[in-house]
C-alpha positions as MATLAB code, in Angstrom:
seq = 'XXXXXXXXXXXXXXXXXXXXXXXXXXXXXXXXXXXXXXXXXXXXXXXXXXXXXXXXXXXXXXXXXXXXXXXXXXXXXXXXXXXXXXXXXXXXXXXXXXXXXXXXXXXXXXXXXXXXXXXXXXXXXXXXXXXXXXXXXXXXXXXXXXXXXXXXXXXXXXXXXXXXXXXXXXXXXXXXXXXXXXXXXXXXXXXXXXXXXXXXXXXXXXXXXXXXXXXXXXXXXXXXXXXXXXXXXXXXXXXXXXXXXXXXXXXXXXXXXXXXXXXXXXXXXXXXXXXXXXXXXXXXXXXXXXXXXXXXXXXXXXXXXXXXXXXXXXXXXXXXXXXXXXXXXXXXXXXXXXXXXXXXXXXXXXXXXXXXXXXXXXXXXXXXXXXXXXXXXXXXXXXXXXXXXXXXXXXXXXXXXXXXXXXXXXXXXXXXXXXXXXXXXXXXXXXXXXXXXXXXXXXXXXXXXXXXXXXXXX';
ca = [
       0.000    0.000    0.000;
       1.402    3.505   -0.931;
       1.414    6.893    1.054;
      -1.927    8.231    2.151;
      -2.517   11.556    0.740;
       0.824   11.953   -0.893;
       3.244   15.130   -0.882;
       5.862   15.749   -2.947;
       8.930   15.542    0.273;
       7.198   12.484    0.930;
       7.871   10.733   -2.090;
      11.258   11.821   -2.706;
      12.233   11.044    0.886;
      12.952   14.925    1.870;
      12.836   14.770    5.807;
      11.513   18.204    6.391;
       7.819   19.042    7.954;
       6.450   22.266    5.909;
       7.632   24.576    9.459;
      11.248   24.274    7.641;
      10.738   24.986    4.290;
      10.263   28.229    2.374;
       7.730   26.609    0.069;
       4.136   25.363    0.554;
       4.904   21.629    0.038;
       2.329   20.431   -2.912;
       0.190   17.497   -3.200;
       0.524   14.743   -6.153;
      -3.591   14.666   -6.609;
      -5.046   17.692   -5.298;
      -4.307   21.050   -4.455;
      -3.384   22.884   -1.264;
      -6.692   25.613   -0.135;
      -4.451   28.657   -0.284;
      -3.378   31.339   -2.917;
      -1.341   33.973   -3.931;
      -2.452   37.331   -2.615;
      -1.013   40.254   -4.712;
      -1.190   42.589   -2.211;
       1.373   40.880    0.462;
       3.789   40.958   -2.801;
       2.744   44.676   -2.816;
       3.048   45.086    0.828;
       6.288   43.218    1.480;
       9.257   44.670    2.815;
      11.083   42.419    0.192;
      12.611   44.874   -3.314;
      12.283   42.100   -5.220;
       8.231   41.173   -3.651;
       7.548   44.508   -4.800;
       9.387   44.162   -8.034;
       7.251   41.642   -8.825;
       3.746   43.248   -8.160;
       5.323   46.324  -10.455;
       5.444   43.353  -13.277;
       2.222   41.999  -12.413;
       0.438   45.259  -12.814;
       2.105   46.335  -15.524;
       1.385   43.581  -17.553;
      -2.314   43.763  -16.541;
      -2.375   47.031  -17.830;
      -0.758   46.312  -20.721;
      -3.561   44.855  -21.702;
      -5.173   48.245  -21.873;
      -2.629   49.181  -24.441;
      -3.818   46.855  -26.863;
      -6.995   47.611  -26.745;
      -5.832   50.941  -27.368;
      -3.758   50.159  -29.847;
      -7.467   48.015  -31.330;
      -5.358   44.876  -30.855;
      -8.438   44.001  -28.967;
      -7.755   39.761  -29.930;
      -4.409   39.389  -28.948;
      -5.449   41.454  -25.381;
      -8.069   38.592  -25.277;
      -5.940   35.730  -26.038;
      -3.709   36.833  -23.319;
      -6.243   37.179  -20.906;
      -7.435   34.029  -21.206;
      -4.191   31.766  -21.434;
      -2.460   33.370  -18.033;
      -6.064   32.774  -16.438;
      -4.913   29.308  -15.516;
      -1.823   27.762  -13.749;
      -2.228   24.937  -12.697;
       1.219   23.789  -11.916;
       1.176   25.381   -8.825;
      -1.211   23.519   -7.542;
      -3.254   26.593   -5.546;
      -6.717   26.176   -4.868;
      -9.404   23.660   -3.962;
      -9.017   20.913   -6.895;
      -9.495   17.386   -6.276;
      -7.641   16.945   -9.332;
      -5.173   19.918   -9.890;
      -6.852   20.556  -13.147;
      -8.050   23.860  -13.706;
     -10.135   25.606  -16.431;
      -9.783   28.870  -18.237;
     -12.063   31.649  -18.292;
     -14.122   32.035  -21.521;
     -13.920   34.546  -24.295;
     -17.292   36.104  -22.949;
     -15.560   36.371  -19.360;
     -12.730   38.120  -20.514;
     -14.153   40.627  -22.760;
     -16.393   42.073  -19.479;
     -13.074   42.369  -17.546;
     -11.380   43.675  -20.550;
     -14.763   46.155  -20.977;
     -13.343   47.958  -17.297;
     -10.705   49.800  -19.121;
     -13.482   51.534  -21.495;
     -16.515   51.752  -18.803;
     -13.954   53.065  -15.898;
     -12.452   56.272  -17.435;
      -9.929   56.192  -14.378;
      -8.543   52.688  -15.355;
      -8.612   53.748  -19.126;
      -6.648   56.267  -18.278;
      -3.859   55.317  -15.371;
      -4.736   51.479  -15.418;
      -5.282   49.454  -12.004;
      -2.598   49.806   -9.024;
      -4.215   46.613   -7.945;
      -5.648   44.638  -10.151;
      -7.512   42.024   -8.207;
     -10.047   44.573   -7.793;
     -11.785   42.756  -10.623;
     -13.628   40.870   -8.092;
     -15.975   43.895   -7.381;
     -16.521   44.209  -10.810;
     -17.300   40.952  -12.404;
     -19.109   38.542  -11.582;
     -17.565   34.520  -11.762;
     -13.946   35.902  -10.758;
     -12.751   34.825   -7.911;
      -9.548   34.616   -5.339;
      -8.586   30.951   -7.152;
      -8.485   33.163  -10.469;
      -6.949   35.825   -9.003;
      -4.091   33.653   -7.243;
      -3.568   32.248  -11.241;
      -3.216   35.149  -13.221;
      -0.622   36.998  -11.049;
       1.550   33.294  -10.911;
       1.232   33.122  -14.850;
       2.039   36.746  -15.118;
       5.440   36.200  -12.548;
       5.823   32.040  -13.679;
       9.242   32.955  -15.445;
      10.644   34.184  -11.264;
       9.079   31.122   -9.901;
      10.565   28.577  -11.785;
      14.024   29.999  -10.885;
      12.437   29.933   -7.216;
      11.537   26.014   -8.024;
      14.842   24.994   -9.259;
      16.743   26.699   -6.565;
      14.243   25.059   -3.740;
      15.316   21.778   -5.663;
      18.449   22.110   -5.395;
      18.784   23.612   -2.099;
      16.763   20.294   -0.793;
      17.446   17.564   -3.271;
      14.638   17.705   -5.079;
      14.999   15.401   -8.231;
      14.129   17.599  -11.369;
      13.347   16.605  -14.957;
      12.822   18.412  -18.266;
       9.544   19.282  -18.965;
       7.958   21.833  -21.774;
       5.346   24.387  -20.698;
       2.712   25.234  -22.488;
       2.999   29.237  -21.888;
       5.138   31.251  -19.976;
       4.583   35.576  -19.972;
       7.588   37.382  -21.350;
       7.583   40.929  -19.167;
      10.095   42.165  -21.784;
       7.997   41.499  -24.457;
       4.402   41.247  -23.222;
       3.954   38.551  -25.019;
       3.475   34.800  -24.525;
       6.729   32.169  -24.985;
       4.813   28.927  -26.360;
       6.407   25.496  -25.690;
       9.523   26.234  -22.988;
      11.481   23.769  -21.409;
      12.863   24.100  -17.945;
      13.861   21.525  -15.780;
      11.155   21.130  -12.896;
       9.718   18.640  -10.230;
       7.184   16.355  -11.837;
       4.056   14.301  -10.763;
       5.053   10.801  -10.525;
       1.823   10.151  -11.704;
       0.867   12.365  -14.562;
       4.472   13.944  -15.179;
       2.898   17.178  -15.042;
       5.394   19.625  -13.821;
       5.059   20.781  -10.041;
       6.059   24.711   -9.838;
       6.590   25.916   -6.017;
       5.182   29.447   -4.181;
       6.706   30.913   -1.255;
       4.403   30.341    1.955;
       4.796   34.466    2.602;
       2.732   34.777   -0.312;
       0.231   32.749    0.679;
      -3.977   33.421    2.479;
      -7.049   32.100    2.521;
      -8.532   34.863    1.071;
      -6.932   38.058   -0.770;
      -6.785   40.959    1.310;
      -8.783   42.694   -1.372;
     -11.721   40.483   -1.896;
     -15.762   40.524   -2.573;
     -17.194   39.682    0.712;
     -14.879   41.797    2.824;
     -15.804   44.535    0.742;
     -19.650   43.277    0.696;
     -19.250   43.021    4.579;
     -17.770   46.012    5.619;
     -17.750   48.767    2.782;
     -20.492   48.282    0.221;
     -23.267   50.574    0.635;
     -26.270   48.385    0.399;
     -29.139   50.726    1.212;
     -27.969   52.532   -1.987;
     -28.226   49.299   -3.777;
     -31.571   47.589   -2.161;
     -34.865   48.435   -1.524;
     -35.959   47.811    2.279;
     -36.836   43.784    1.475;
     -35.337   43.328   -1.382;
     -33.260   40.343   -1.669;
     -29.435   40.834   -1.414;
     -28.300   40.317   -4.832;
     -24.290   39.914   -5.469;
     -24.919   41.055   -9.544;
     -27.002   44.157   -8.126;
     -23.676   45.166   -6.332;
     -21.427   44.747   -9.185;
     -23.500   46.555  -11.208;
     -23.540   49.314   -8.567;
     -19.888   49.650   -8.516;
     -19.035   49.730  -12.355;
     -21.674   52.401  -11.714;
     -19.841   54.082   -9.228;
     -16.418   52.830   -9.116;
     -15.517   56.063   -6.392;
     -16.641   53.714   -3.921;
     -14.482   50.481   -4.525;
     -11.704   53.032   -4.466;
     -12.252   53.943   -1.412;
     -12.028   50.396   -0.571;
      -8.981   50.181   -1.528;
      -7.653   53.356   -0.265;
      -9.265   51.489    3.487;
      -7.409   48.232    2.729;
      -3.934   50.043    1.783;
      -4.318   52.128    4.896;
      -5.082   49.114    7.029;
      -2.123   46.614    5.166;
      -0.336   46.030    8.389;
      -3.230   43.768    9.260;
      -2.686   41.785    6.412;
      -0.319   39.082    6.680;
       0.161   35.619    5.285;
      -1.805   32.368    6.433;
      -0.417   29.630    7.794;
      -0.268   25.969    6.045;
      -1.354   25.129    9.276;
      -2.258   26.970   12.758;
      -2.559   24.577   15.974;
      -5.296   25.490   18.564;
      -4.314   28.137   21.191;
      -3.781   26.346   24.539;
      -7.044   27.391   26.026;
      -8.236   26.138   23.070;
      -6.543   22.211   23.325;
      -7.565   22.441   27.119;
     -11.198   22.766   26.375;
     -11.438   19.886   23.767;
      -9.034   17.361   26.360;
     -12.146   18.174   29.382;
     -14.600   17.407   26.805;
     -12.927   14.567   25.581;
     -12.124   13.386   29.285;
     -16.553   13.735   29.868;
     -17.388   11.604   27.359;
     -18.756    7.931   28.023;
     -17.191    5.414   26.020;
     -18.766    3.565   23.261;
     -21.227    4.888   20.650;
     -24.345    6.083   22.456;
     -24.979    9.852   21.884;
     -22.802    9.901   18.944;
     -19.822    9.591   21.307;
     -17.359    7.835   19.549;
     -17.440   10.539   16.249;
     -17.057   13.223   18.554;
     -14.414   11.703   20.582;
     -12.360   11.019   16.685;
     -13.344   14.672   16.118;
     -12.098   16.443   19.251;
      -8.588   13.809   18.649;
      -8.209   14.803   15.758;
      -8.020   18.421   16.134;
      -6.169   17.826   19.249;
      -3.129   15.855   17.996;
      -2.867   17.617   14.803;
      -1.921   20.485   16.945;
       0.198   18.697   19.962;
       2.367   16.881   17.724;
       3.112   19.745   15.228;
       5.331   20.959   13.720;
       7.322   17.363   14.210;
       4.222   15.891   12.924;
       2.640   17.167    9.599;
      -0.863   15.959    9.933;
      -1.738   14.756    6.783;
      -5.599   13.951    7.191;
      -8.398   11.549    8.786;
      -9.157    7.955    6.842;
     -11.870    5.647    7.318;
     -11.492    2.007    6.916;
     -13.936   -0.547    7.145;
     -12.663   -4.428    8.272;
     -14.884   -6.860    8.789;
     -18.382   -4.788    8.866;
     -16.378   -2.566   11.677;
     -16.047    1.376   10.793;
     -12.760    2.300   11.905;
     -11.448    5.656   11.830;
      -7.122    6.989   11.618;
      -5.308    9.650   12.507;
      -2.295   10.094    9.787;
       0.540   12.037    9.645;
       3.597   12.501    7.761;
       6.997   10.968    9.319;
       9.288   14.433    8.672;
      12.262   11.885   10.955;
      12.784   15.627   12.485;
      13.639   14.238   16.016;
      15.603   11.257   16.965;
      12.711    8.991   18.333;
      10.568    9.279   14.371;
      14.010    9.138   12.818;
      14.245    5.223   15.066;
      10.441    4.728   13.903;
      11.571    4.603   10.404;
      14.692    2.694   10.278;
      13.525    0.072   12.715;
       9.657   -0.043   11.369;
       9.552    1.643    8.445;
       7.073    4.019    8.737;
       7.101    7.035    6.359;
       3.626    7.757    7.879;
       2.115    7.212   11.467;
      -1.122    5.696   11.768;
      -3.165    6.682   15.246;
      -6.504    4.123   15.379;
      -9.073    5.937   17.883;
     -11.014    3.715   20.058;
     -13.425    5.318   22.258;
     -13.781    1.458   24.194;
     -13.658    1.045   27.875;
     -10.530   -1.020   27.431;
      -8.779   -2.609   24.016;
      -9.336   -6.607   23.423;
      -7.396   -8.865   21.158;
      -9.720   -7.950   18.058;
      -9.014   -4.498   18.180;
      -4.840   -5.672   17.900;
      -5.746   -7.723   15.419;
      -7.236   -4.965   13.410;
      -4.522   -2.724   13.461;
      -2.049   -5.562   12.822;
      -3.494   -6.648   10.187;
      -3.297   -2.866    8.833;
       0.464   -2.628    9.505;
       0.676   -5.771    7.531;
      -0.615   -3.609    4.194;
       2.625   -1.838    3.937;
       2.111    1.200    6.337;
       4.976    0.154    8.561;
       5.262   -1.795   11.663;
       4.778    0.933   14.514;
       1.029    1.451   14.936;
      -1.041    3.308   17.884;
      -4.154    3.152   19.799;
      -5.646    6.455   20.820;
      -7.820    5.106   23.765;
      -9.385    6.077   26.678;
      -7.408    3.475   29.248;
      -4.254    1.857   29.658;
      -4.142   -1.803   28.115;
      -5.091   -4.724   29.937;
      -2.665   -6.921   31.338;
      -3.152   -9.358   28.762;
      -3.140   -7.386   25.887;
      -0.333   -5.440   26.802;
       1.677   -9.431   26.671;
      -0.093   -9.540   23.752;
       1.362   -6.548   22.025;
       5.122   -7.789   23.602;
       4.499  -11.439   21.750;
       3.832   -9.670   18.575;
       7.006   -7.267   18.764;
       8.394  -10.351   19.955;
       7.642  -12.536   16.816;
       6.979  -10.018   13.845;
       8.861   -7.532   15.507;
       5.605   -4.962   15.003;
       5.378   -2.295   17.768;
       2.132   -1.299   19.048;
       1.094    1.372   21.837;
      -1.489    3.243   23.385;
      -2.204    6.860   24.052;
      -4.779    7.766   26.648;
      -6.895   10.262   28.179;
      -3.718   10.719   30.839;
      -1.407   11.037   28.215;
      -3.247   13.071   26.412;
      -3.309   14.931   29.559;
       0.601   15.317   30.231;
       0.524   16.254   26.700;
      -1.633   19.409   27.203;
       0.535   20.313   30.110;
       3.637   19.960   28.311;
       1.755   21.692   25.158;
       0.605   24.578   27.948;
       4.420   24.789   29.623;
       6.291   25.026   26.338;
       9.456   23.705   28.633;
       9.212   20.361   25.671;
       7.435   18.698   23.047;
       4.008   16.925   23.423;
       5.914   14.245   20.864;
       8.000   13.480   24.296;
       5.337   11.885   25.713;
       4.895    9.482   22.617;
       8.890    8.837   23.085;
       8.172    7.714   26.498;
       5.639    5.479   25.778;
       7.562    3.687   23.043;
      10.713    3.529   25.797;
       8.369    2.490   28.463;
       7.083   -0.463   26.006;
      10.550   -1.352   24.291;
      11.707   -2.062   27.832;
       9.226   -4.350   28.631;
      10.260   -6.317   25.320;
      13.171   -9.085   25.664;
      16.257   -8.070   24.940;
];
């Protein structure tokens, strides 16, 4: 059995979690739910940041030139083909496939530069202001045309990241990249770039500073906080989003105001996290309610003991676990549920996990039982068997019995397979630990696996 939910260290056996790299790491079969926000490029302290939101806007507006210039085709054409990138791998794709916008769609944004006189005349200073313009454009499109416009920097960005960590490269051609000295489109280019080792579809990397859920300039936030909407509605009229855009090609003083707002306020705009672990009250609230539950399945108790886990130990065990998702399993009629995560090797103990198990990912099983029986080893056994790796954990609410602790020892002792248990205590002295910040909640997994190898013959 391969890797659950694949990433691209992963595969090529990079042992760093994503706190330690400059990059967001990529998936092979879906993409990551962030983008490219413009305006931190715009914002950023970094020359070369802002270098690269000059080149982005100008090449927007450039596209205003043709149309002056009644090369109104080619300013389509252009439009459309840097609408797309897929090969970074932004957005919310199951697939990392991505579709452009249609001639239709980019004539109305094209259409700003003649309905706007202001644009027409000193083009945008931000061009994701489209949003509050037209409708169907969104922060996924957004995120793609300013990484086609700057594609050329990040693929020097990519091979350096490569090289830098050992990333295997190979030569691929892409279909377009944007020329800034020429305005134009390069067809066909090779570079040498990661690749998919399932479609061979090169893999092009963004730096994590770059990176939000949602660009600082953005249609709700305006809708939310700016847009006048008793200009715009009657007193029971429903809220409608196209009413709005109309409104402000109407009267575009108020989006810049907007903007003028969300320059004023950029301090507050900063970067999102890959991935942000609860605060501590936070992880102390979901242990109590974990620690209240009854055991078993009655109220729905078992999901929302694998829910609270699962937010809880995504959080203790980062960043020297990358959690990499929930899985369900079924095995013999039984629903069983997983905790997974990424092996980065980043401390000693994980490092030990893999040469002596194998384990490029952990597997958790939650069991919200009164106390484990030999089935429930079995399970899990068997699942180590599938390739997975040999170390395996309960997340349960007691210590093992007695007898099923021996029978964990006899297994390490004849298929040298390691199996432990977390419970509601350790998840306890985690929290503490997590709370203290004197060490790492991963400590207390250590000292379970010491505890249990010394209870194995020598």
């Amino acid at each position: 059995m391969g890797l659950i939910r694949p990433r691209l260290t992963d595969y090529y056996g990079i042992h760093k979690s994503q706190s330690e790299l400059d990059f967001a790491i990529q998936f092979f079969d879906e993409d990551i739910p962030l983008y490219v926000d413009p305006f931190l490029l715009w914002k950023s302290p970094s020359q070369q940041d802002q270098a690269l939101h000059t080149a982005i806007t100008n090449s927007f507006n450039y596209l205003n030139y043709l149309l002056k210039k009644d090369r109104v085709d080619e300013a389509v054409s252009t439009l459309i083909s840097i609408s797309e990138c897929q090969e970074v791998g932004l957005g919310v794709s199951k697939t990392r496939k991505g579709t452009r916008i249609g001639q239709a769609k980019a004539k109305s944004i094209l259409d700003l530069y003649r309905d706007i006189q202001k644009y027409s005349q000193f083009g945008f200073t931000h061009f994701e202001v489209i949003q509050l313009y037209i409708a169907g454009i969104s922060k996924d499109r957004i995120s793609d045309i300013a990484c086609s416009y700057i594609k050329s920097f990040l693929i020097d960005y990519t091979i350096e990241q490569c090289e830098l960590n050992g990333i295997p490269t190979e030569e691929v051609v892409l279909e377009t990249i944007y020329n800034y000295k020429s305005n134009s489109l390069d067809i066909d280019q090779k570079a040498y770039l990661p690749v998919s080792p399932v479609t061979k579809k090169p893999i092009i990397f963004t730096p994590k500073r770059w990176l939000r859920f949602n660009p600082w300039i953005n249609f709700e936030d305006y809708y939310r906080s700016y847009c006048p909407r008793d200009e715009i509605f009657n007193p029971d009229e429903p809220e409608d989003r196209v009413k709005v855009l109309n409104y402000n090609r109407e009267n575009y003083g108020v989006v810049e105001e907007y903007i003028k707002y969300k320059d004023r306020t950029s301090q507050d705009c900063k970067n999102d996290p890959l991935f942000s672990q609860l605060p501590v009250l936070s992880a102390k609230r979901k242990l109590n309610e974990i620690k209240k539950l009854n055991t078993g399945k009655s109220d729905g108790a078992d999901k929302k003991y694998e829910d609270l886990s699962a937010d809880l130990m995504a959080s203790l065990f980062y960043p020297h676990l990358d959690f990499a998702q929930t899985q369900s399993r079924t095995e013999s009629g039984r629903h069983i549920r997983d905790l997974i995560f990424y092996n980065n090797r980043g401390v000693d103990f994980l490092d030990e996990i893999f040469s002596d198990y194998g384990n490029r990912q952990l597997v958790f099983e939650m069991k919200n039982v009164q106390k484990i029986h030999r089935e429930h080893i079995n399970q899990l056994n068997r699942y180590l068997q599938s390739g997975i790796g040999n170390f395996g954990v309960f997340l349960t609410r007691n210590p093992l019995p007695k007898a099923m602790y021996k029978n964990t020892i006899d297994l390490w002792s004849s298929q040298r397979k390691c199996i432990i248990a977390i419970t509601d205590e350790d998840l306890r002295l985690m929290v503490d630990v997590y709370e203290s910040k004197q060490r790492a909640p991963i400590e207390v997994l250590k000292k379970k696996y010491i505890e249990f190898r010394r209870s194995c013959p020598s």
